[in-house]
N, C-alpha and C positions, 0 to 999 in steps of 0.2 A: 314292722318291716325294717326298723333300721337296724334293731337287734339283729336279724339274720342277720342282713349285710355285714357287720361287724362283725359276725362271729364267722362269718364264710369270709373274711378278709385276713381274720387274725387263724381260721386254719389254714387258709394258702399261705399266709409268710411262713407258719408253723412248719408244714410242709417243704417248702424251698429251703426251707434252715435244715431240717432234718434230714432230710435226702442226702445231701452231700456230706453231711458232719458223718453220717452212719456208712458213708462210703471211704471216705478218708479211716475212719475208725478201723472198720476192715483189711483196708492197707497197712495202717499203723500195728495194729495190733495179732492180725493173721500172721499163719505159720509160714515160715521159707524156705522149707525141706525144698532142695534141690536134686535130681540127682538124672544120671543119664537117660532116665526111662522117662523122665519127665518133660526134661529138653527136647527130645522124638518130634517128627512133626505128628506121628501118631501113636496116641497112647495107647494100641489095642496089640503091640507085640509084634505087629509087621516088620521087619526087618528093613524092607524096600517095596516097593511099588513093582508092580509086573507089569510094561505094557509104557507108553506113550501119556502125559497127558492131555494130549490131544485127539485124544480117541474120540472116535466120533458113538454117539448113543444113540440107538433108535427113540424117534420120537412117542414110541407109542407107550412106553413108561411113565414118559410125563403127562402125554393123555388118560393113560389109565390111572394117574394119582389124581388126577384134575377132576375124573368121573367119580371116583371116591368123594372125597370131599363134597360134590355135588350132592351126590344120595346120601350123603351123611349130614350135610344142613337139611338137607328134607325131613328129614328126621327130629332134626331141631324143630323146625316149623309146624311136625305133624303131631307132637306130646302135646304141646299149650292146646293144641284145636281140636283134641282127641278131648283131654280135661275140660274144656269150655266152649264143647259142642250143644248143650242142652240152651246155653246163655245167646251163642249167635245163630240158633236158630237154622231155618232152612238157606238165608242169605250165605251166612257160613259154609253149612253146607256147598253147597251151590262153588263157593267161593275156592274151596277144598280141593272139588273134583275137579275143576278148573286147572287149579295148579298141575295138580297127581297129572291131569291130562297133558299139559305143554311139557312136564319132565318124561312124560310116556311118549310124547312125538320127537323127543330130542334123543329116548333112547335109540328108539326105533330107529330113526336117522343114523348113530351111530352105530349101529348094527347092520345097519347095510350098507355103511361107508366101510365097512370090515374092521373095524379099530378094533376090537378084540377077537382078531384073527391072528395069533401068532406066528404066521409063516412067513 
């Protein structure tokens, strides 16, 4: 037991040391090409901005990235318990449809709240 602690003590200073020395390192040693495409606020060749920035966004962009990411951790959720359905059994099971069902009430809610109604 003390080994570990010792050796999870001497790799966190190890760490804390290294992190920074390899960042410094980077500074010090990285390239300084300069040049006016660089300096840009944006690297992708825009010339200027068209528009306000205080343009206003419809919310429903950040709602529909927010539904993404929802159904896409489900997905995380749903490999592990697809692979180690035979181990947890009917409880698992049970446990599964469960979920699948409160993200399928949440859809449904958002489909008749109109959030992916683009007009």
């Amino acid at each position: 037991m003390v080994t570990e602690l010792v050796l999870s003590i001497v790799a966190l200073v190890g760490l804390a040391l290294l992190v920074p020395l390899i960042m410094l390192a980077t500074v010090v040693l990285g390239p300084r090409a300069s040049n006016p495409a660089k300096e840009a606020p944006y690297e992708s060749g825009i010339k200027r901005m068209i528009g306000l920035a205080e343009q206003k966004f419809s919310v429903k962009f950040y709602l529909l990235a927010i539904m993404f990411l929802l159904f896409d951790i489900e997905m995380v959720f749903m490999y592990p318990w697809a692979v180690g359905l035979r181990e947890l059994g009917w409880l698992g099971f049970v446990e599964m449809v469960t979920f699948m069902l409160l993200l399928l009430t949440g859809l449904i809610y958002i489909i008749k709240k109109g959030v992916l109604n683009w007009r």
